[in-house]
Every structure is written in C-alpha cells, then in structure tokens.
C-alpha positions in Angstrom: -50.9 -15.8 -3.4 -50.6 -14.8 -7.0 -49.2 -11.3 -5.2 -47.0 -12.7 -3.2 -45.4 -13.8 -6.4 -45.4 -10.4 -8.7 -43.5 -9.2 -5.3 -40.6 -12.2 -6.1 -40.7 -11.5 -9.1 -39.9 -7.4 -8.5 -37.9 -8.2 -5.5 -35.6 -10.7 -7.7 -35.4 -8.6 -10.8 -34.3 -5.8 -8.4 -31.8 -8.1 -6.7 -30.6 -9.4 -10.5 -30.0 -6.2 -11.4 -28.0 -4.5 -8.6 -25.6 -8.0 -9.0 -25.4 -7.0 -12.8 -24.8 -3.0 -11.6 -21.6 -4.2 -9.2 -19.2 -5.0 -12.0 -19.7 -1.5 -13.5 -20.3 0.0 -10.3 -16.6 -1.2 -8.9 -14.8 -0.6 -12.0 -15.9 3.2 -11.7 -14.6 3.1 -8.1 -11.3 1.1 -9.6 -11.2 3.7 -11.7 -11.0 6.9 -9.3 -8.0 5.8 -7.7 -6.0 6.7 -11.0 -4.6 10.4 -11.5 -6.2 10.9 -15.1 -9.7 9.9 -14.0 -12.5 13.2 -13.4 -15.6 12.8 -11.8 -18.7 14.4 -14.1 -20.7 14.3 -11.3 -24.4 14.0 -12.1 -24.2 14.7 -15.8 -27.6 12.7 -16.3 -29.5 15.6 -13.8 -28.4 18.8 -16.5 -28.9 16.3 -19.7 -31.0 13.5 -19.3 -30.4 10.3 -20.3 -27.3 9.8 -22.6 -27.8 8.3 -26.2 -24.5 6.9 -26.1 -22.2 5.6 -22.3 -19.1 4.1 -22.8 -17.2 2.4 -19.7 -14.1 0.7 -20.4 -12.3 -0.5 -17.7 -8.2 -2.0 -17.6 -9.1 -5.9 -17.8 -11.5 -5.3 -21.5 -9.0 -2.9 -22.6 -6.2 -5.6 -22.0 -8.1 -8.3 -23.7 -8.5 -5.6 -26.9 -5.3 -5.0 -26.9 -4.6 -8.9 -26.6 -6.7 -9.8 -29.2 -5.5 -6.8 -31.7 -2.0 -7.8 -30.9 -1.4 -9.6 -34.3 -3.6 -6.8 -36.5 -1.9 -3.9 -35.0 0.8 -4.0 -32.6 1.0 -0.8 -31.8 -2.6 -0.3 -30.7 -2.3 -3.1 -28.6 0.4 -2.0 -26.5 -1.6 1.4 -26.4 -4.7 -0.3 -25.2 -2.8 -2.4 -22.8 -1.6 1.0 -21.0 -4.6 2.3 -20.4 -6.7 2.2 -17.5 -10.2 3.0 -18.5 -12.3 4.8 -21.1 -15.6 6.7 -20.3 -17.4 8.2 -22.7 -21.1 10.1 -22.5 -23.0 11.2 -25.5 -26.1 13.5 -24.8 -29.1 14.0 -27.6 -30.0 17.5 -27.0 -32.6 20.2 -28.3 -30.8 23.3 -27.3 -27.7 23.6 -25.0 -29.4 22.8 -21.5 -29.5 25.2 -18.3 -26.7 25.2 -16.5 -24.4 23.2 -19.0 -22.2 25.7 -20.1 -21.7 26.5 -16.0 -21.0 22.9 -15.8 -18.7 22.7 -17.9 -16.9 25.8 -16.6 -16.8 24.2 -13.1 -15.8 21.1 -14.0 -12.7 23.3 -15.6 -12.1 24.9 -13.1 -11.3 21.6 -10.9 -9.6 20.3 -13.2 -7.2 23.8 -13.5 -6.9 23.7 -9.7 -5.9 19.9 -9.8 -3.0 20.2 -11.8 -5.0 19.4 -15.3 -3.6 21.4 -18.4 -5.6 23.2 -20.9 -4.8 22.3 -24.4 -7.8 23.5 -26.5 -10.6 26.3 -25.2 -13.8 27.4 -27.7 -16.4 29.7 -26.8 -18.2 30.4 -30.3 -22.0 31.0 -30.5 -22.0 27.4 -32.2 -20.2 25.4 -29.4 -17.9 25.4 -26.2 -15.3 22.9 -26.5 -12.6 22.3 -23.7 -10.0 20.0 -23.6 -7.5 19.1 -20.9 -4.6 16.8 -20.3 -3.1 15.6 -17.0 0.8 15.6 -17.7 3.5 13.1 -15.4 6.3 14.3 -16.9 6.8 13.2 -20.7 3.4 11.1 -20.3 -0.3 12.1 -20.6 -1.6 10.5 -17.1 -5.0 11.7 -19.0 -7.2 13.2 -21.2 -10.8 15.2 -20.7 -12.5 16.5 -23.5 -15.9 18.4 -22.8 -18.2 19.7 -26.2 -21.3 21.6 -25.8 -23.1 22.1 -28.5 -26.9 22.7 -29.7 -27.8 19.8 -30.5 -25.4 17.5 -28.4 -23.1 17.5 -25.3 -20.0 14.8 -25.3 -18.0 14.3 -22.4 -14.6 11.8 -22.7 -12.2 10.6 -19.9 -9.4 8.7 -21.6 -7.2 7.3 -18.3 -3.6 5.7 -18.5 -0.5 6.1 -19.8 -0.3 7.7 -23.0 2.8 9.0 -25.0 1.6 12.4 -26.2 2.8 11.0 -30.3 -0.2 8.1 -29.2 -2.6 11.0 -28.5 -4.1 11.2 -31.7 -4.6 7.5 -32.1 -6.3 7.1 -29.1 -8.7 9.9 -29.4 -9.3 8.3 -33.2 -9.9 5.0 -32.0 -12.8 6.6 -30.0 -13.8 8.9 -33.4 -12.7 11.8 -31.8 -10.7 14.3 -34.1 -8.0 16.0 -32.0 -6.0 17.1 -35.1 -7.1 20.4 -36.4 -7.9 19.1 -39.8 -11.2 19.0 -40.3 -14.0 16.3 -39.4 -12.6 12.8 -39.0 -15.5 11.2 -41.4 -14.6 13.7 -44.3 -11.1 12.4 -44.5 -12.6 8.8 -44.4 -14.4 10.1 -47.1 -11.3 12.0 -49.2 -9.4 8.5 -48.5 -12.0 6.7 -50.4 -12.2 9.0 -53.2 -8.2 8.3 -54.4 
C-alpha cells in the first residue's frame, strides 16, 4: 500500500510539473513565430546547466512596461513593443568543445536568414558575435553570442525596436553595446562625481 502511494506521489509531482512546464513551454513556441526570434538549439548539451535563464515573453513585458509607465515613459513603450526576451548565462571552466563551432553555426544561420552582423571578435580571450535582424528602419531583433573562458552568454531580444532604443534595451538587460567600457565601471565613475 504504502508503495502504491510514493508512486502518487511521483506520478502527481510529474503531472504538477509538466502543467507548470506548459506556460513556458508555449510562450517559446509563441515565440518562434516572430522574425527576430533564433533557435539555440540544445545549448544545455555543449554547456551544461545555465547559472542564469531568462524567458520573457509579450504579456510580462506588457505588464513591465504598464507598471513603469509613470517612472519612465519611454521604457514602457519600449517594453510594450517587444515580444520576448531570452537570456542564457553559462558558468564555465574553460571554453567547452564544440562551442566556438556552435557559435559559428548558429552564425552562419543566422547570415543565411537575412540576420546582419554588427559586431565580430575572435581574440585568444573571447569570441563575441552580435547580429540584428533589420525590417526596414526597425530592429525586428537582436542576438548576441559571448564565449569566453570562464562564461558563455547567449541573448535573443525579439520585437520592434528603433535602432536609437538599442542601447537601452541591451542596458536594461546589463548588456553594454556601446564601445565604452564595462557597464558597472561607468555605474561606478557616476557615483564617484
């Protein structure tokens, strides 16, 4: 009897969770449908689990940009055209096999799909890449890819961004875009006047 039970018990904490997986599960398919949205494939396979996952889809970004309305007008109007933010954040120990042909690929697909290339590094220290799906004046969306040592970061940004937004976005997500340094050190030089 008493194993009868343990098997409820597994069977209904399996059953909880796939119910709690749907949600996420559907906004990633809601997602795909958009022109700025890539598929990463299988990034857990080449690096593990990642420290940090970010999935934002259009109804949480709405209700940000909702409740920021008052605060900041133009970020909420910039929240409430976009369709979804994905972020992935690996830990690593050394850059891991096959991630720098990953990322490669992944470019590659992206190229062939119509994606531009706005920033390419291959230094010893890291490979960065960073692409933007144009629609005329607007930024449909934005990929950026960072291999390094001791981490690999992998951002979709999806909607319908004005290129002068592009640096706001990519800060609201503390990712520096600009050229000018790390993002924290200018907190930092901010403070100090």
């Amino acid at each position: 009897m008493k194993a009868n039970r343990n098997w409820f018990k597994r069977g209904l904490a399996v059953g909880l969770g796939a119910l709690l997986a749907l949600p996420a599960m559907a906004q990633e398919d809601a997602l795909k449908e958009f022109p700025g949205y890539v598929d990463f494939g299988e990034l857990g396979a080449i690096f593990g689990e990642p420290t940090v996952q970010i999935a934002i889809g259009e109804s949480l970004l709405s209700l940000v940009g909702a409740l920021s309305a008052e605060e900041d007008p133009e970020a909420a109007e910039l929240f409430r055209r976009l369709n979804g933010v994905r972020v992935n954040v690996f830990e690593t120990d050394a850059l891991a096999t096959g991630a720098v042909d990953f990322v490669k690929d992944i470019s590659g697909q992206l190229a062939s799909r119509g994606w531009e290339s706005v920033v390419t590094i291959n230094s010893a220290e890291e490979q960065v890449r960073i692409f933007m799906k144009l629609n005329g004046d607007m930024v449909d969306g934005i990929t950026v890819m960072v291999l390094e040592d001791t981490e690999a970061v992998f951002v979709n940004v999806i909607g319908n961004i004005n290129p002068a937004e592009l640096e706001r976005v990519m800060d609201n997500f503390d990712v520096n875009i600009s050229g000018r340094g790390d993002k924290d050190d200018e907190d930092d030089e901010d403070d100090d006047q």
